[in-house]
C-alpha positions in Angstrom: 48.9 -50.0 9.4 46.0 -47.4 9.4 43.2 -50.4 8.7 45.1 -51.7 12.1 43.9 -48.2 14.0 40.8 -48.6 12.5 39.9 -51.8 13.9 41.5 -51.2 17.2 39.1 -47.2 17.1 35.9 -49.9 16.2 36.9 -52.1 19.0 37.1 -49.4 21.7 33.7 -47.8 20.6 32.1 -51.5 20.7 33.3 -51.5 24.7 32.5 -48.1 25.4 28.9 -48.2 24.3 28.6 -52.0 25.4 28.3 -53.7 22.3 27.4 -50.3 19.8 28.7 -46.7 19.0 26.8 -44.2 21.1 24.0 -42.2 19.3 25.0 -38.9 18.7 28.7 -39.4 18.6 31.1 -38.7 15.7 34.4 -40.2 15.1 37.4 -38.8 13.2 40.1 -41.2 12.8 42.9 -40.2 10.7 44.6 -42.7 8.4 47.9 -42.2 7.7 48.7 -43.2 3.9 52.1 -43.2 2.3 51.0 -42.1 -1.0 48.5 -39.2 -0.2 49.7 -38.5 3.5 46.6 -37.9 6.3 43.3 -38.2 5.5 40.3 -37.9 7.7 37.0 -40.3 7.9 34.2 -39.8 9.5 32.2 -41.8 11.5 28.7 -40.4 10.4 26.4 -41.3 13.4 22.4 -39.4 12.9 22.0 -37.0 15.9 18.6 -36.2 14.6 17.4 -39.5 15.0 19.3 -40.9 18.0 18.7 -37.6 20.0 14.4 -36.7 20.6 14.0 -33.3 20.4 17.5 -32.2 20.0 16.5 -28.5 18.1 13.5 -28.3 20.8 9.7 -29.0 20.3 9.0 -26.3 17.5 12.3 -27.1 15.5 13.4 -29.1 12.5 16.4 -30.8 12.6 18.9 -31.9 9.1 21.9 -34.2 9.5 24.7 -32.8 7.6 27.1 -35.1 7.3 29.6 -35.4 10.7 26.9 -32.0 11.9 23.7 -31.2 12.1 21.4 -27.7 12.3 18.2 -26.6 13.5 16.2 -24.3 11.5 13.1 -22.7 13.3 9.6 -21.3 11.7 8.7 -17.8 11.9 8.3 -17.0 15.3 11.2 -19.0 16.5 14.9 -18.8 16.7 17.8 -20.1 18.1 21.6 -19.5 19.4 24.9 -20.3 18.4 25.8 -22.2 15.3 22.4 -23.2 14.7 22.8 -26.4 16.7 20.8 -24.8 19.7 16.8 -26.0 20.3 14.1 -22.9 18.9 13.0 -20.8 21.4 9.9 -18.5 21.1 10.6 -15.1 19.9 8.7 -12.3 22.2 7.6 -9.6 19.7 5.8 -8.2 22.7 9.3 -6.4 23.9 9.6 -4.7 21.3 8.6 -0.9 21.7 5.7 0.1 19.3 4.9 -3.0 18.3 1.2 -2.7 19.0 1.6 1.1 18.6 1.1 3.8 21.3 -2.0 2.7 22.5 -2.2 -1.0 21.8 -1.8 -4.1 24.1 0.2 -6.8 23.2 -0.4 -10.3 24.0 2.6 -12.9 23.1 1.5 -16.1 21.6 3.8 -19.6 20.8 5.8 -18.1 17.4 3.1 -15.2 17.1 1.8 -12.3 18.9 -1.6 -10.3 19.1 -2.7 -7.0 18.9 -5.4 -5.8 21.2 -6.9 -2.0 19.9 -8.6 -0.2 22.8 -12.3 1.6 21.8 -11.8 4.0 19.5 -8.7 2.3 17.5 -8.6 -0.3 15.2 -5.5 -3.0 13.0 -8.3 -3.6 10.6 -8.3 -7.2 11.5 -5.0 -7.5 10.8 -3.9 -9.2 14.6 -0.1 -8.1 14.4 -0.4 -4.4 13.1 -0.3 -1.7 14.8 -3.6 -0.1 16.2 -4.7 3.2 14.6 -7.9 5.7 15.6 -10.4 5.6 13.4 -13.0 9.0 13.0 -16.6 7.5 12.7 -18.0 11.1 13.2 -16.9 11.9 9.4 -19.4 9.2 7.8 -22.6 11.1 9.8 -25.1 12.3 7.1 -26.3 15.8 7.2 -29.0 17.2 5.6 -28.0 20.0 2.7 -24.2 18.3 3.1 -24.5 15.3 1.8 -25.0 14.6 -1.6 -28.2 12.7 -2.9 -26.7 9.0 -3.4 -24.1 9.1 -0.7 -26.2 8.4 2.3 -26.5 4.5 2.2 -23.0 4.5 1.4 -21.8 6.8 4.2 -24.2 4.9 6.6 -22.8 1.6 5.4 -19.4 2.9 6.0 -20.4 4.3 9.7 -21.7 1.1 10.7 -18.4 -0.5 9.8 -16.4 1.8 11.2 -18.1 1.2 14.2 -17.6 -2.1 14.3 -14.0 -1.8 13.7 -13.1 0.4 16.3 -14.7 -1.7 19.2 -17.3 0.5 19.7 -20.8 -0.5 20.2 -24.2 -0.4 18.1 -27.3 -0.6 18.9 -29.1 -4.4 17.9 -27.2 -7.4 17.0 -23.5 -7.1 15.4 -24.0 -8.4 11.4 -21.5 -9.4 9.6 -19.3 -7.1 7.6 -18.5 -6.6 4.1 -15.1 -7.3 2.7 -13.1 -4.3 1.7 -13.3 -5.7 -1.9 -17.2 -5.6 -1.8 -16.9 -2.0 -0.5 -14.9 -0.4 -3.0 -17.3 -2.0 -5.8 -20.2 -0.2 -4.2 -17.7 3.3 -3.7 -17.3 2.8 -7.0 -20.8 2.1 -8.4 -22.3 4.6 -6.7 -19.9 7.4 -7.9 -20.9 6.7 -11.0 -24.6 7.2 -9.8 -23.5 10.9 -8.3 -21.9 11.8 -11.4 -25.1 10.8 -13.9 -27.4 13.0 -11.0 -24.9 15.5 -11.4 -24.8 15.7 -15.3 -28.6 15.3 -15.3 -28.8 18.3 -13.3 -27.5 20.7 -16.4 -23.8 21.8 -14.2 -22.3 20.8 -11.4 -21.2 23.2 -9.2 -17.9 23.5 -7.4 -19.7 22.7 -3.9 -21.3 19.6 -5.3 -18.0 18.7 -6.6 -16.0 19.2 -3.2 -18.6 17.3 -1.0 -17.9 14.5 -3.9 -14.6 14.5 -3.7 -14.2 14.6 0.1 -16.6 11.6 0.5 -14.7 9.3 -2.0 -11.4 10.6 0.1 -12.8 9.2 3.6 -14.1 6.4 2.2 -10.9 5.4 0.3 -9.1 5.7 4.1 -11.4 3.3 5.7 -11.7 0.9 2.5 -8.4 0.7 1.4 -6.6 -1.6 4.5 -9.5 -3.8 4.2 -8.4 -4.7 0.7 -7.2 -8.4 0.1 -5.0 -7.8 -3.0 -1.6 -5.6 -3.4 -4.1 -4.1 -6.3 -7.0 -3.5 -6.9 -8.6 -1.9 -10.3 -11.7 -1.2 -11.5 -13.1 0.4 -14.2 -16.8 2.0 -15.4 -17.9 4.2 -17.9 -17.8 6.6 -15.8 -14.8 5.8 -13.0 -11.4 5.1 -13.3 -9.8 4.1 -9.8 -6.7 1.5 -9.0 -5.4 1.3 -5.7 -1.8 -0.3 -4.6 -1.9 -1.5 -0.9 1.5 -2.7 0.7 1.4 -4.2 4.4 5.0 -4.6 5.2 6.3 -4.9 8.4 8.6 -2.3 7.9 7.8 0.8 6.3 8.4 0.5 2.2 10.7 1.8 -0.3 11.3 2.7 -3.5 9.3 4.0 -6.7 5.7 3.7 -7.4 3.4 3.8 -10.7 0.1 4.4 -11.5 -1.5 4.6 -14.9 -5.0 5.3 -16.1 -6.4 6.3 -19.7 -5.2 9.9 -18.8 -2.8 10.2 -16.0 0.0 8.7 -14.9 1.4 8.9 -11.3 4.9 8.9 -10.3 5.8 8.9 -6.9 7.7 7.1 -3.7 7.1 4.4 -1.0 8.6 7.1 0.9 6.2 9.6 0.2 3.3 7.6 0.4 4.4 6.9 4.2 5.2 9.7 5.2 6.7 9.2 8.5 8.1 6.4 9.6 7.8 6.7 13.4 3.9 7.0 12.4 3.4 3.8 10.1 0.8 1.5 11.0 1.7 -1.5 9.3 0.3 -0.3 5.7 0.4 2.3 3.0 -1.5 2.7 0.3 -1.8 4.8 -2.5 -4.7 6.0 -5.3 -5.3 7.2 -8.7 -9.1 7.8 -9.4 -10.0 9.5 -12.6 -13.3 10.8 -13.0 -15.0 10.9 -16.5 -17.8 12.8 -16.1 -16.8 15.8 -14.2 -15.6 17.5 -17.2 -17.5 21.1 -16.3 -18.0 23.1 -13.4 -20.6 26.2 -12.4 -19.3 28.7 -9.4 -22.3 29.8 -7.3 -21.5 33.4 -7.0 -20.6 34.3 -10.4 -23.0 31.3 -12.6 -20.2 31.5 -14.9 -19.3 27.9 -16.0 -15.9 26.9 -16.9 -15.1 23.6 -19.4 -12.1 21.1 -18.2 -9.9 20.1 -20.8 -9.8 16.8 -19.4 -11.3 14.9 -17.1 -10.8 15.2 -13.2 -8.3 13.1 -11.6 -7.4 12.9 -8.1 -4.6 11.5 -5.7 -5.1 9.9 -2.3 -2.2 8.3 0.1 -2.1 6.9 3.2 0.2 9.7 4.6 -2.6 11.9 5.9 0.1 14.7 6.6 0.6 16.1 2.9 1.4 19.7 3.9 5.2 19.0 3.7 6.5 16.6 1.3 10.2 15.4 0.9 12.6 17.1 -1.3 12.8 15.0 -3.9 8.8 14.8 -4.4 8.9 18.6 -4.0 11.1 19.2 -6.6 9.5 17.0 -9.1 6.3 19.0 -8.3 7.9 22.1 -8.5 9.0 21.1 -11.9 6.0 19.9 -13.4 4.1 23.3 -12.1 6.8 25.7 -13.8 6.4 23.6 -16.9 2.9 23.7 -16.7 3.1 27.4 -16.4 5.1 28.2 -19.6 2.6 25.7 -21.3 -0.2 27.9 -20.3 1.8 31.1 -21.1 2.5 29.9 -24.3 -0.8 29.1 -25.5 -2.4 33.2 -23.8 0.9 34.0 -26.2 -0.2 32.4 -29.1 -3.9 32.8 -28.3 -3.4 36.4 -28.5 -1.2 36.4 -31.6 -4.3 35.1 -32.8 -6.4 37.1 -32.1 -4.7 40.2 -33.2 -4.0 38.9 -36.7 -7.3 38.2 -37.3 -8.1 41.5 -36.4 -5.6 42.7 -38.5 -7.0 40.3 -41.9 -10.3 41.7 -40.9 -9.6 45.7 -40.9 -7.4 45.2 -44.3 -10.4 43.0 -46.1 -13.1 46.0 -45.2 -10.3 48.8 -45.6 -9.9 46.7 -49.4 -13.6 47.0 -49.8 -13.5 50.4 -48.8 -10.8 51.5 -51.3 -12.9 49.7 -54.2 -16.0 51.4 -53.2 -14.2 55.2 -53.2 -12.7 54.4 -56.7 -16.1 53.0 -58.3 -17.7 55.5 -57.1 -15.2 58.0 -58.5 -15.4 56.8 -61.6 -18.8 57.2 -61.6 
């Protein structure tokens, strides 16, 4: 009886579509079986193939058996079940997306960033426009430090060129931000050996150092190709960890050199969220050969137990940090303090016994003196 219904369900589809089934139409017939009661067959007929451009011009459609779905690229999306054509997604309605100052232009699945003079997405087309400083990488005679021009004019120049604004001459091309850190790292290497040549380095020397690696790490560090980046010199010890996320990141972060480690958080790093550009970054630089300083007022010099270290993140606005990073910090200066107590403690234990050896050995000699003499 139900291969009878079958054949009759056949015949009425071979009339209705004048001689075969209809593309893109599925047929349920339900047979009814003594032994196993109702059962349903299906009638699989390819909508994918019989209907052109079914999940639209950009999407991808999959027959599934008796259905079928779209799936759309980035860029795309679509309605529904999923059996709905792709339609281009318009980042440019969504607030911010450019940031405050940047024009957004909507492309087919994508979207561009236009950065007015004076801002810069470091060539990254869908992140968010940021100002860039190009005063800061001026040289100035008796403030910058012998070795840090070409690399503060380098840096100028690029700046420059990234914020839209123009230079005098023809436009050259610029260096990767991989080629950039090499010579940031190179030639603080060069400024420490003119330092150390030099017999001290004083505290002033040392800031202007510091500060220039600071700036240039902001401007070098979103050029970066790779998550991160590591190098390491006699004299330098610098890794950098970039993440360009489309939302802000989360989590922990870890940095190790030979003498320091850094623990932190994405969260940190950032700072906050209503402010991120599109990246964070953060940076552990050890410095080798800074291991003595001499103040300028006083010409007293003062020996490091270690060598220098230093912290830079993306999050410009350090002055207030979240709890939890506060209280780790908190913690690790109170432990630092009762190391340091201990060791004036035990340094002046010390120094009080020997004094103490010392006055019984000449008080002994003393003693032995008196009596020989007696005796005499």
């Amino acid at each position: 009886m139900g291969a009878i219904i079958f054949l009759l369900i056949l015949a009425l589809l071979k009339d209705y579509g004048h001689g075969a089934p209809q593309e893109g139409i599925t047929v349920c017939v339900s047979l009814g079986l003594m032994t196993t009661g109702g059962t349903q067959q299906c009638l699989d007929i390819d909508k994918c193939v019989g209907i052109p451009d079914i999940c639209g011009k950009w999407g991808t459609c999959r027959n599934q058996g008796c259905i079928y779905l779209c799936t759309c690229p980035n860029g795309f999306r679509n309605s529904g079940n999923g059996q709905t054509p792709c339609v281009d997604i318009d980042e440019c309605n969504t607030d911010g997306v450019c940031g405050n100052v940047g024009i957004c232009q909507n492309l087919i699945g994508s979207y561009w960033c236009q950065c007015p003079a004076g801002f810069t997405n470091f060539g990254k087309n869908q992140a968010k426009c940021v100002e860039l400083n190009c005063d800061q990488y001026e040289t100035q005679a008796g403030q910058t430090l012998p070795g840090l021009d070409s690399l503060l004019s380098l840096l100028r120049n690029n700046c420059l060129v990234l914020s839209n604004s123009m230079l005098p001459g023809p436009t050259r091309l610029l260096p990767t931000g991989d080629v950039l850190f090499t010579l940031l790292v190179n030639t603080t290497d060069v400024v420490q050996l003119g330092l150390q040549s030099n017999g001290h380095r004083s505290s002033s020397e040392v800031t202007k150092l510091l500060r220039t690696i600071e700036i240039s790490i902001r401007l070098i560090a979103p050029l970066l190709t790779e998550n991160v980046t590591r190098i390491e010199t006699n004299h330098t010890e610098v890794e950098i960890m970039v993440r360009r996320d489309k939302t802000p990141p989360e989590g922990p972060v870890s940095l190790t050199n030979e003498n320091t480690q850094l623990d932190t958080t994405w969260e940190t790093v950032v700072g906050d969220d209503q402010n991120y550009p599109g990246f964070a970054y953060v940076v552990l630089l050890n410095y080798r050969n800074l291991d003595s300083l001499k103040d300028n007022t006083s010409h007293q010099s003062q020996q490091l137990m270690s060598s220098a270290a230093t912290v830079s993140v993306s999050n410009s606005n350090t002055t207030y940090l979240p709890q939890q990073g506060s209280g780790q910090l908190s913690l690790v200066m109170w432990v630092g303090v009762f190391v340091a107590l201990t060791c004036v403690f035990l340094s002046l234990i010390t120094t009080l016994w020997c004094r103490f050896v010392s006055r019984k050995r000449r008080g002994g000699h003393r003693q032995q003196q008196d009596v020989q003499l007696h005796r005499k």
